[in-house]
Each structure stands twice: as C-alpha cells, then as structure tokens.
C-alpha positions as CSV (number, residue, x, y, z in Angstrom):
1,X,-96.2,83.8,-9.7
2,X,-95.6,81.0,-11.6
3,X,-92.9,82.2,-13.1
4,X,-90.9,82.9,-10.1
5,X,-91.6,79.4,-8.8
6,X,-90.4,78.1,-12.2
7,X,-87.3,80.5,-12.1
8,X,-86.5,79.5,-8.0
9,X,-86.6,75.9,-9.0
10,X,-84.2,76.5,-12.2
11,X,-82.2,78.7,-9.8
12,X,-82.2,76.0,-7.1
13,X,-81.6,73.0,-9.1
14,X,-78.2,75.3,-10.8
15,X,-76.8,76.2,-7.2
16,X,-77.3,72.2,-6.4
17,X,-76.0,71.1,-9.6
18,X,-72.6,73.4,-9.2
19,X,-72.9,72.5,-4.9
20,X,-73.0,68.8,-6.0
21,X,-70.0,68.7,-8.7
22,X,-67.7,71.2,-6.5
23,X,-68.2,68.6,-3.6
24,X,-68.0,65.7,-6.2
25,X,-64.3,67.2,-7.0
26,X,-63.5,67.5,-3.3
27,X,-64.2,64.3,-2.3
28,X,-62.8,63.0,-5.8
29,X,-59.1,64.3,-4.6
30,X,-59.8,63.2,-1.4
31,X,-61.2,59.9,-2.5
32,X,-57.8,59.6,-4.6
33,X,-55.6,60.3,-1.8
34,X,-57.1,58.0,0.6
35,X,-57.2,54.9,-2.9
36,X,-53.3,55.7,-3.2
37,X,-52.1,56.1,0.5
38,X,-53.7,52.4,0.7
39,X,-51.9,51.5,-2.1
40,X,-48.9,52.6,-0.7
41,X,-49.3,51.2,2.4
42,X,-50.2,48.2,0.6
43,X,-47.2,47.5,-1.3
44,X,-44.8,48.4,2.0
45,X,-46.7,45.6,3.6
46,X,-46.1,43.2,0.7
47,X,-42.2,44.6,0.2
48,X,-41.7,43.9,3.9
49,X,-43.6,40.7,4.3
50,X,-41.0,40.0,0.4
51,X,-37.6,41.2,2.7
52,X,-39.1,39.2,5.9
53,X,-39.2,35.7,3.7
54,X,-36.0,36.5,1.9
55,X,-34.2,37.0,5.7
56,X,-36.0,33.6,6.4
57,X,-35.0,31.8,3.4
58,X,-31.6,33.0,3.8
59,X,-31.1,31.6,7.4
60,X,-32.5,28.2,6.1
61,X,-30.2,27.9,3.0
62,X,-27.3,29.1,5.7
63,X,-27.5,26.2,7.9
64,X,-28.8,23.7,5.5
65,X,-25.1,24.7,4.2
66,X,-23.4,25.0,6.9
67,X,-24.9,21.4,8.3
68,X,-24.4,19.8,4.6
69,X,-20.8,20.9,4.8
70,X,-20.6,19.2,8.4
71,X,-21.9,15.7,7.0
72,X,-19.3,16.1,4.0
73,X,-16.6,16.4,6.4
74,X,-17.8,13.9,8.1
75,X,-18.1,11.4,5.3
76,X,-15.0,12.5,3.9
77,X,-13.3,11.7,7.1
78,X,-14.8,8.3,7.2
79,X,-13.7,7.3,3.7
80,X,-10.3,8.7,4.8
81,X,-10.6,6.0,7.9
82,X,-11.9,3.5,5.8
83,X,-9.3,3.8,3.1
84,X,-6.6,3.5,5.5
85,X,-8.1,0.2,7.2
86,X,-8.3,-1.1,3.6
87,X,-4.4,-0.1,2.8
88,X,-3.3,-1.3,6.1
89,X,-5.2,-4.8,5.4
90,X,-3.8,-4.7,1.9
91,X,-0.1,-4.3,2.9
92,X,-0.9,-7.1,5.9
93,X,-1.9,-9.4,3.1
94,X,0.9,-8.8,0.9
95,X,3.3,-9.3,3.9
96,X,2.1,-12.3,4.8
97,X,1.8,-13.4,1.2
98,X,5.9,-12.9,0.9
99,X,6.3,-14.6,4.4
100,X,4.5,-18.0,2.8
101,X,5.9,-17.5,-0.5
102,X,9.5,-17.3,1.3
103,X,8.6,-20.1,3.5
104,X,7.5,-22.8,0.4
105,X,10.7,-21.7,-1.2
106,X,12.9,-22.8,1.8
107,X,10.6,-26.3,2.4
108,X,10.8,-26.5,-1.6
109,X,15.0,-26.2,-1.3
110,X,15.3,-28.2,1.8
C-alpha cells in the first residue's frame, strides 16, 4: 500500500509537471503576443505623436517665413524710400550749391 501511494504521488507530480510546462508554453506564446502587440502599438503611438510634431514644426517654420519675408519687404521698401529722400536732398543741395556758386560769380564780375 505504500507503494501505490508512493507510485500515485510520482504519477501525480509527472501529469502536474508536463500540465504545468504545456500551460507554461501556452501562456509563453500568448504572453509574447500580448509583449509585442504592445510594442507595436507602442511605437505607432510614438511614430504618430513624431509625424504630429513634424506637421507642427512645419506650420511654425512656414509662417515664421512667410512673416520674415513680410518684414524684409517691408524694410527693403523703406530703405528704398529712404534712399530716395536722401538722393532727392542730395541733388537739392547740389542745385542750390550751383545757384550760389553762379550767383558769387556774377556779384564777383559786377
């Protein structure tokens, strides 16, 4: 009688061992496909969340150039203004410079 309880328990403790591993390399697979699947779904996230800033950054850098080419013009177009005040001036100057010069040669010859 011992001997059968010795034998059921050997039996018993084989059937739990090969129970145990066989369920061990079920839930391993499914273990593995539930680790990648998150992994997967991890790196869409991250890829979107990457595409989301990239569509962001781009619409910044866009107007930041498109406003930055604005100001140019704008300065540009006020140098142009400017320079042609200054020419104007300039060529005022110079006439009246040749007006007095022609008038001290007249009062110098009369």
């Amino acid at each position: 009688m011992a001997a059968d309880r010795g034998s059921g328990f050997f039996a018993g403790l084989i059937i739990g061992a090969v129970a145990g591993g066989a369920l061990a390399l079920l839930l391993a697979h499914d273990v593995r496909d539930l680790i990648v699947g998150k992994a997967r779904e991890a790196g869409n996230v991250a890829r979107d969340a990457g595409e989301d800033v990239r569509e962001k950054v781009g619409g910044i850098a866009s107007r930041w150039q498109s406003e930055l080419s604005e100001l140019y013009r704008k300065g540009k177009d006020v140098l142009d203004q400017a320079r042609g005040t200054v020419t104007a001036s300039v060529e005022e100057a110079r006439a009246e410079i040749d007006r007095l010069k022609e008038e001290l040669r007249r009062a110098a010859d009369a």
